[in-house]
C-alpha positions in Angstrom: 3.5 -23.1 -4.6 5.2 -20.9 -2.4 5.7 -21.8 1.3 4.0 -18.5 2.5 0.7 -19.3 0.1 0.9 -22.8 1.7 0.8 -21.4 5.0 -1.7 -18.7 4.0 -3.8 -21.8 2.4 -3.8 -23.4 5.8 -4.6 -20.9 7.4 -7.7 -19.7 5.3 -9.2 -23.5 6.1 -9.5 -22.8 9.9 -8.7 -26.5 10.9 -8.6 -27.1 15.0 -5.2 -28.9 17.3 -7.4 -32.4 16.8 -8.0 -31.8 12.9 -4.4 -31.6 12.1 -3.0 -34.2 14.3 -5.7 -36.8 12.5 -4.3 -35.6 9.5 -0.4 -35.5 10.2 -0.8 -39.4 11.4 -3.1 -40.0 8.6 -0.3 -39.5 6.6 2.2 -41.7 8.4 -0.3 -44.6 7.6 1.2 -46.4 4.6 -1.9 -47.6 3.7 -3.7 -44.0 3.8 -1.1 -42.9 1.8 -1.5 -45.5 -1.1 -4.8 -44.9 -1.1 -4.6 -41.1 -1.7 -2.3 -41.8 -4.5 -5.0 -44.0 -6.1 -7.5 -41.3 -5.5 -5.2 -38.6 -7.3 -4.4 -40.5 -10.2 -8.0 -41.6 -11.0 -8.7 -37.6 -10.6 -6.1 -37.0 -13.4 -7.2 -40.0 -15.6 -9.1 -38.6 -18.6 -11.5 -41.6 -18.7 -12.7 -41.2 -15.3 -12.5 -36.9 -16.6 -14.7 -37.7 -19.6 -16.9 -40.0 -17.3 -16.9 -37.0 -14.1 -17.8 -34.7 -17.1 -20.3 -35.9 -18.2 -22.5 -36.7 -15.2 -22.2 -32.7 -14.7 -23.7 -32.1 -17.6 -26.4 -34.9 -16.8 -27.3 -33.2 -13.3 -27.2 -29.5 -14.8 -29.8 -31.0 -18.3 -32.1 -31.8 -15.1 -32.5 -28.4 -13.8 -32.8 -26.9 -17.3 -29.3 -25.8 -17.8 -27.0 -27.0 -21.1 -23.5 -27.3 -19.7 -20.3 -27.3 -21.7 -17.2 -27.7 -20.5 -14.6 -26.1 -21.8 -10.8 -26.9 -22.5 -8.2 -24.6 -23.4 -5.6 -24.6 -26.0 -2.0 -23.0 -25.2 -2.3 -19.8 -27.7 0.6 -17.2 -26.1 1.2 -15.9 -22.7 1.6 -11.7 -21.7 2.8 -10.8 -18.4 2.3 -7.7 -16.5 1.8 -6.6 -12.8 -1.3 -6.5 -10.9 -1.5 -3.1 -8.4 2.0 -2.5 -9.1 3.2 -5.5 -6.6 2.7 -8.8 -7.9 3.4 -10.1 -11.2 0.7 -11.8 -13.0 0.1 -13.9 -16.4 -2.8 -14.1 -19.0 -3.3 -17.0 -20.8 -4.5 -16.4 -24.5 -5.6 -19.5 -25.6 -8.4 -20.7 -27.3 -11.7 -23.2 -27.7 -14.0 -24.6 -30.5 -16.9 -23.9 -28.2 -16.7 -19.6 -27.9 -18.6 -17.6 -30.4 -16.9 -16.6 -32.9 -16.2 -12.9 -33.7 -18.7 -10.5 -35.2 -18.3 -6.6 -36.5 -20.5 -3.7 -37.4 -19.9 -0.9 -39.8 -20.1 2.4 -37.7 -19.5 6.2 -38.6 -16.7 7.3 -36.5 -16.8 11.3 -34.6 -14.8 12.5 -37.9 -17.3 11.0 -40.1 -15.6 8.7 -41.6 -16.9 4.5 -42.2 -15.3 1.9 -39.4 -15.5 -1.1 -37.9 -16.8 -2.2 -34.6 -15.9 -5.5 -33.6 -17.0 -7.8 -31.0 -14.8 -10.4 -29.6 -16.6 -12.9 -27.3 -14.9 -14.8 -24.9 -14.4 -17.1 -21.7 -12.7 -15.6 -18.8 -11.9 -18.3 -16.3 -11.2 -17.9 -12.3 -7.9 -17.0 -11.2 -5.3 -19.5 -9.6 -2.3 -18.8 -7.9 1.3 -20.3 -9.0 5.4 -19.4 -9.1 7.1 -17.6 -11.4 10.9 -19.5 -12.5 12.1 -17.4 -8.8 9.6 -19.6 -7.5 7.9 -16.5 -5.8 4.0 -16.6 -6.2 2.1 -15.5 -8.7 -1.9 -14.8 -10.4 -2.6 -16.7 -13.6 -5.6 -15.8 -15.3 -7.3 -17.6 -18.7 -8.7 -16.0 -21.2 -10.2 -17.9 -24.2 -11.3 -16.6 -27.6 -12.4 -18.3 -30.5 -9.9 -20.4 -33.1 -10.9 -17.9 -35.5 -10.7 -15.1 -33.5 -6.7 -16.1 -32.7 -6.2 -16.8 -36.3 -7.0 -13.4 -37.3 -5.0 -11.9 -34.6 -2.2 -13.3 -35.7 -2.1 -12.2 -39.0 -2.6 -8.9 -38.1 -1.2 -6.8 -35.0 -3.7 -4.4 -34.6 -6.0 -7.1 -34.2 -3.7 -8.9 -32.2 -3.5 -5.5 -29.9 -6.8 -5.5 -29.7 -7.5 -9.2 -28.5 -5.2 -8.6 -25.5 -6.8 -5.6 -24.8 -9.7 -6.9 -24.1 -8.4 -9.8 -22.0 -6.8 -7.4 -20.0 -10.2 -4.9 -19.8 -12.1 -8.3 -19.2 -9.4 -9.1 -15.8 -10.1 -5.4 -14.6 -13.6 -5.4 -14.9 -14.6 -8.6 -13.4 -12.0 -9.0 -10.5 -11.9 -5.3 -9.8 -7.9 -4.7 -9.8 -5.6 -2.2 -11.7 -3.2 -3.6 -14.3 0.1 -1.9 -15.7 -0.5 -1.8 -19.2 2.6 -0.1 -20.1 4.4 -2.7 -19.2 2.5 -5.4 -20.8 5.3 -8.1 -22.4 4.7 -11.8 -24.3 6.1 -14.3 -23.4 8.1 -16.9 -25.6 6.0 -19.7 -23.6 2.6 -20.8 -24.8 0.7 -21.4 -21.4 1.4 -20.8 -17.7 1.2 -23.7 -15.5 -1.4 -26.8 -16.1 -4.6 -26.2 -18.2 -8.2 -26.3 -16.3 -11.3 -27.2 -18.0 -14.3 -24.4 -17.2 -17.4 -24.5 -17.6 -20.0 -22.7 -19.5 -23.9 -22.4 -18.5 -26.9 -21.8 -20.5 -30.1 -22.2 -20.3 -32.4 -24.7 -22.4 -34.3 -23.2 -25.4 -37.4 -25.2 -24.3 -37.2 -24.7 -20.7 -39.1 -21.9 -19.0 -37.8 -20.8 -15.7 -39.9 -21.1 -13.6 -39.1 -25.0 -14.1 -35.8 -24.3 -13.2 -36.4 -22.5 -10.3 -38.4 -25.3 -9.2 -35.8 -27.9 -9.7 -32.9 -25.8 -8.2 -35.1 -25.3 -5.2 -35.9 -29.5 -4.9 -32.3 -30.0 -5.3 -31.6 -27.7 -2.0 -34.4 -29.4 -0.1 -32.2 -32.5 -0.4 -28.7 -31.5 -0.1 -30.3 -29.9 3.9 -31.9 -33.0 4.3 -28.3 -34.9 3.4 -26.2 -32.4 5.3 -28.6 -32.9 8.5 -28.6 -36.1 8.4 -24.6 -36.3 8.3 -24.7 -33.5 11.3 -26.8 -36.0 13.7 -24.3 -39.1 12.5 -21.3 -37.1 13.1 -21.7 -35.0 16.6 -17.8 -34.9 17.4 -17.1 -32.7 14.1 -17.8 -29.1 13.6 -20.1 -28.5 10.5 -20.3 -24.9 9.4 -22.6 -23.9 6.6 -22.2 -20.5 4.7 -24.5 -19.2 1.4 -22.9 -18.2 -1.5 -24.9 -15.2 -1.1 -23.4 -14.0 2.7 -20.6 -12.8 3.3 -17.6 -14.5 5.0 -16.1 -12.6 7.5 -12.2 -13.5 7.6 -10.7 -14.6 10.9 -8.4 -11.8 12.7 -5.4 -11.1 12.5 -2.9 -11.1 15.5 -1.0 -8.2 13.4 -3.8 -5.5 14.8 -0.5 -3.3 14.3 0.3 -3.3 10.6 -1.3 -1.1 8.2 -1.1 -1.7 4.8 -2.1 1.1 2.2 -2.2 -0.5 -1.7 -2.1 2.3 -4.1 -3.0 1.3 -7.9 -0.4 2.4 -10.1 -0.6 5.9 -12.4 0.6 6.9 -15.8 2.3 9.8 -16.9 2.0 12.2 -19.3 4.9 10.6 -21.0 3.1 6.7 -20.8 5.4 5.7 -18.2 4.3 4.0 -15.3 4.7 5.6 -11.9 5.4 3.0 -9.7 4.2 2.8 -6.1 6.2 4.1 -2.8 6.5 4.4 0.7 8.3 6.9 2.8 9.3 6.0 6.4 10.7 8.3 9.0 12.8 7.2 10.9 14.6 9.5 14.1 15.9 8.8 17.5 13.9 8.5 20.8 14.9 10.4 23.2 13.3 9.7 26.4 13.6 13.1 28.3 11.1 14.4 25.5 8.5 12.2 27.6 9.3 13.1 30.9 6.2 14.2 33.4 6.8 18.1 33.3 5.1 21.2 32.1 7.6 22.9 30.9 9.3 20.3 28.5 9.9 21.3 25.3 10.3 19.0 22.2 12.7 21.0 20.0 11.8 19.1 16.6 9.9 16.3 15.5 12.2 16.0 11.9 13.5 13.0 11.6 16.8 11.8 10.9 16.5 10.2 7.9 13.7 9.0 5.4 13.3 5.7 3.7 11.7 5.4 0.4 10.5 2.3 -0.4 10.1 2.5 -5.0 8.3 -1.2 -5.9 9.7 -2.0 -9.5 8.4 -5.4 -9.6 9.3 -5.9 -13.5 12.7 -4.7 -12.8 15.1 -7.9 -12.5 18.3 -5.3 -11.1 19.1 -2.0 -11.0 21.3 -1.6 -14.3 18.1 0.2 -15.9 17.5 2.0 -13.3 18.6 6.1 -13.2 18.3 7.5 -9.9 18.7 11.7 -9.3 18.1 12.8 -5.3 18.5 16.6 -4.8 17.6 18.7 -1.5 14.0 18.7 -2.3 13.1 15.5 -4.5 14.1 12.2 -5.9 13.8 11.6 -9.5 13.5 7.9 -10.7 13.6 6.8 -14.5 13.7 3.6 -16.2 13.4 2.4 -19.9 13.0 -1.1 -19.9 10.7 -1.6 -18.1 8.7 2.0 -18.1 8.9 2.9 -14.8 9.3 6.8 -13.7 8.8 8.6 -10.4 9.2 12.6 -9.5 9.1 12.6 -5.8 8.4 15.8 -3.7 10.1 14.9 -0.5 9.0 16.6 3.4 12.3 17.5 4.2 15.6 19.2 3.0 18.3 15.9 2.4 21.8 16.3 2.3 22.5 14.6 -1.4 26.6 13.2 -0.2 25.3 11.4 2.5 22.4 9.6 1.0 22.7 6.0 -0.7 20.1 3.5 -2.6 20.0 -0.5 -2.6 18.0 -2.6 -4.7 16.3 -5.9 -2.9 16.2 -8.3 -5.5 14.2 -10.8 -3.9 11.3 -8.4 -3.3 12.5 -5.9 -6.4 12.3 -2.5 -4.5 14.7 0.3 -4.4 15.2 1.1 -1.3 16.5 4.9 -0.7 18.3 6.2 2.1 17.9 10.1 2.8 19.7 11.8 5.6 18.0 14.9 6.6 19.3 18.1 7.4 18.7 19.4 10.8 16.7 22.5 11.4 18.1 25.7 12.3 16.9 27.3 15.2 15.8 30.9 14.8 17.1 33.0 17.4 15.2 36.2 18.2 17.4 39.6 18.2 16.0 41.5 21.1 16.7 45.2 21.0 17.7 48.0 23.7 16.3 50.8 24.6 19.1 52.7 23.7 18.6 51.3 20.1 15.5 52.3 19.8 16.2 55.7 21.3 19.1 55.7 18.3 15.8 55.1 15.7 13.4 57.7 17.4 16.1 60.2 17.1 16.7 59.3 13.1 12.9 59.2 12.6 11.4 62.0 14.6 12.1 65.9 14.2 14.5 67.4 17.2 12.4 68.8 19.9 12.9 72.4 22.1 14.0 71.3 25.8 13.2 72.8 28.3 14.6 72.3 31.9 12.6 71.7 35.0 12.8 71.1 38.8 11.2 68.4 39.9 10.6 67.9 43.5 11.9 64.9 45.3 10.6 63.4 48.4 13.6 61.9 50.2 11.2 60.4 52.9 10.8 57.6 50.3 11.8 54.2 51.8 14.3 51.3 49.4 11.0 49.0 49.8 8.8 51.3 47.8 11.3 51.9 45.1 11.8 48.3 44.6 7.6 48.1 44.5 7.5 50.1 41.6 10.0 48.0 39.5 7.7 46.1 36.7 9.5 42.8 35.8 8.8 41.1 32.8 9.3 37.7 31.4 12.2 36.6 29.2 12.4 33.3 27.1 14.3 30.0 28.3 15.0 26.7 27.9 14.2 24.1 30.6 16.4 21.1 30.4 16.2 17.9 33.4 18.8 15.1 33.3 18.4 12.3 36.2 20.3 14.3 39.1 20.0 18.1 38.2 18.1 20.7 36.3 19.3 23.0 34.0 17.4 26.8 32.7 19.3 28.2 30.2 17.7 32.0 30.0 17.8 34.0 26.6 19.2 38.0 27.9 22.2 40.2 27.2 24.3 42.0 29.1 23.4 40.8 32.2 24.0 43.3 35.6 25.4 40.5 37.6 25.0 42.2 41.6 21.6 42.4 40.5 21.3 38.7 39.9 19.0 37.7 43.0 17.7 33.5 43.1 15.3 32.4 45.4 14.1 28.5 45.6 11.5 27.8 48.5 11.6 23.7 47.7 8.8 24.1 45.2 9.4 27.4 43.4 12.4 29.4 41.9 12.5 33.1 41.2 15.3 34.3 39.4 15.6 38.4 39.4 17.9 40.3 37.3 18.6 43.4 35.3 20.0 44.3 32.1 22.2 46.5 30.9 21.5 48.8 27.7 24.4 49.1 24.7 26.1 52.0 26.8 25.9 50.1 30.0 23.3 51.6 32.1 20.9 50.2 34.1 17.8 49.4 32.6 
């Protein structure tokens, strides 16, 4: 087992400063420790097995219940991946006690005879372990019939069809998504150290409600056991939990990570498209937070994106073909079927982009640098230009000259009065000891350039001059 599923194991029992240190000096004692060596060999001792076996099936014929325990017998081994991240194992092996197979002759939709078969079989829990890169693993057994194998393998079709329905049985009753396009056996018989299950059924001449009755006299003393071990033991911390409740988890301290698991799709092809992240990633720039009105964040593209491509059957990157354009990243692989068509946000440049392949956690990782946006810049036009237009557009007019009367009595205060200013576009920029407006106007009439800053307020006044220099 891993060191991070030890940890996790730890972890998951909830044990307090005072548990662990009676258990770390526990350990030291070298008569503790001969003792738990005893205890583990007599666990592993098929005699004391056979005898532990037994008494289970003793205890379950008094509440009505025939138990059977079942052992199974290395068959083959297929490996695949479970939501496209972590490799997992089936065991196909096998087990006097499971019904043997059965069929039915059915009409299929073209109307022709067939065969409907049904394969019964034991589906045991599942049980971590480590792969030969000793990284963790899910190991799941599935046991059919002796017969059932046999006729698998003398026939691939059948043999198709039994792993099939190991693999339907995994997604069905543990609710996860395996890549079956990707589905390889193994040269090994049997992952990791074969576990006895059990099988329950109830007694032909046993009603239930006698059952019910004994299940509920066996709870009535297991409370009266567990209370009396509460009042003996007033130091420890006892806490009981039903089957039927749910467990809520301790928290986390990571309140920050979010984790998004995405089952795994097929194409149109029967390729596998793998799962992926994109991260972007920029610079901060910390006058983009400063306490003004007018700041103006120019873009919020990043530099560059990471794509994170999990290929967890892929061992290196030799298989691996890799195409990045401007506007996508294309990803194909043979062996294993893996392929990816990525639509990306952003325009990348494809020269200055490079990919790396993490073997110990078997992702590609991508690096995309992002081409900066262009700012569009507004053409403002003159009047004279527009005059230019009018002229080209509209029929020539008759003009005809006139005297209009002046009043020379007219003071420089009113003319300025009657001046309508309007508002032009700029930038406002602040650095730690000045202040920089950057304004967005041609041709400029620089004696009319007037600034006026009262401490809290600056007016800036100006005029422009049209494409024949006059005064607008």
């Amino acid at each position: 087992m891993s060191n991070t599923s030890f940890e996790d194991k730890l972890k998951d029992l909830n044990l307090s400063n005072d548990e662990l240190k009676r258990f770390s000096d526990a350990f030291k004692n070298d008569e503790f420790r001969k003792l738990f060596i005893e205890y583990a060999e007599e666990l592993n001792d098929p005699k004391s097995r056979e005898l532990y076996e037994k008494e289970i099936c003793a205890v379950e014929a008094q509440r009505g219940l025939d138990a059977t325990f079942v052992h199974p017998k290395p068959g083959h081994v297929i490996k695949t991946t479970i939501d496209g991240k972590k490799k997992c194992f089936i065991n196909i092996a096998t087990n006097e006690h499971v019904e043997k197979p059965s069929y039915n002759k059915t009409a299929g939709t073209n109307g022709k005879q067939g065969v409907s078969w049904s394969l019964p079989h034991c589906l045991a829990g599942p049980h971590e372990d480590i792969d030969h890169e000793s990284k963790p693993c899910t190991v799941y057994d599935v046991i059919f019939s002796p017969d059932t194998y046999r006729m698998a393998e003398t026939n691939g079709r059948f043999m198709n069809m039994l792993q099939d329905s190991a693999l339907d049985s995994v997604e069905n009753n543990y609710h996860c998504k395996l890549d079956r396009n990707n589905v390889k056996k193994l040269k090994m018989k049997f992952k990791g150290v074969p576990k006895a299950t059990i099988i329950r059924k109830k007694k032909e001449n046993q009603q239930e409600e006698t059952v019910q009755d004994t299940e509920k006299t066996l709870k009535d003393e297991t409370d009266d056991i567990i209370e009396k071990a509460i009042s003996n033991a007033q130091n420890h911390k006892v806490v009981l939990s039903s089957h039927n409740r749910a467990v809520n988890p301790p928290p986390s301290n990571n309140m920050n990570q979010t984790e998004t698991t995405i089952a795994p799709r097929t194409d149109e092809n029967g390729f596998t498209i793998p799962t992926y992240r994109i991260v972007h990633r920029g610079e901060f720039d910390m006058q983009d937070c400063s306490n003004s009105l007018v700041t103006q964040v120019h873009s919020v593209r990043p530099k560059e994106l990471i794509v994170e491509i999990d290929l967890p059957l892929c061992a290196s990157s030799s298989n691996v073909d890799l195409d990045v354009c401007e506007r996508t990243v294309k990803l194909n692989c043979n062996a294993p079927k893996y392929s990816l068509d990525l639509h990306l946000p952003y325009p990348v440049r494809e020269s200055d982009s490079h990919a790396r392949f993490d073997k110990k956690q078997r992702k590609l990782l991508v690096t995309l640098a992002v081409i900066k946006e262009t700012p569009s810049i507004i053409q403002m036009d003159t009047n004279v230009d527009m005059d230019e237009k009018n002229e080209e557009t509209e029929a020539p007019t008759e003009i005809v000259p006139t005297i209009v009367p002046t009043n020379e009595s007219v003071s420089s205060d009113e003319k300025a009065s009657n001046i309508t200013y309007t508002c032009i576009p700029f930038e406002y920029k602040q650095g730690l000891a000045h202040i920089a407006l950057v304004l967005y106007v041609k041709n400029i009439d620089k004696p009319t350039l007037k600034i006026e800053n009262d401490g809290q307020h600056i007016t800036i006044k100006l005029s422009s001059l049209g494409s024949g220099f006059y005064p607008l």
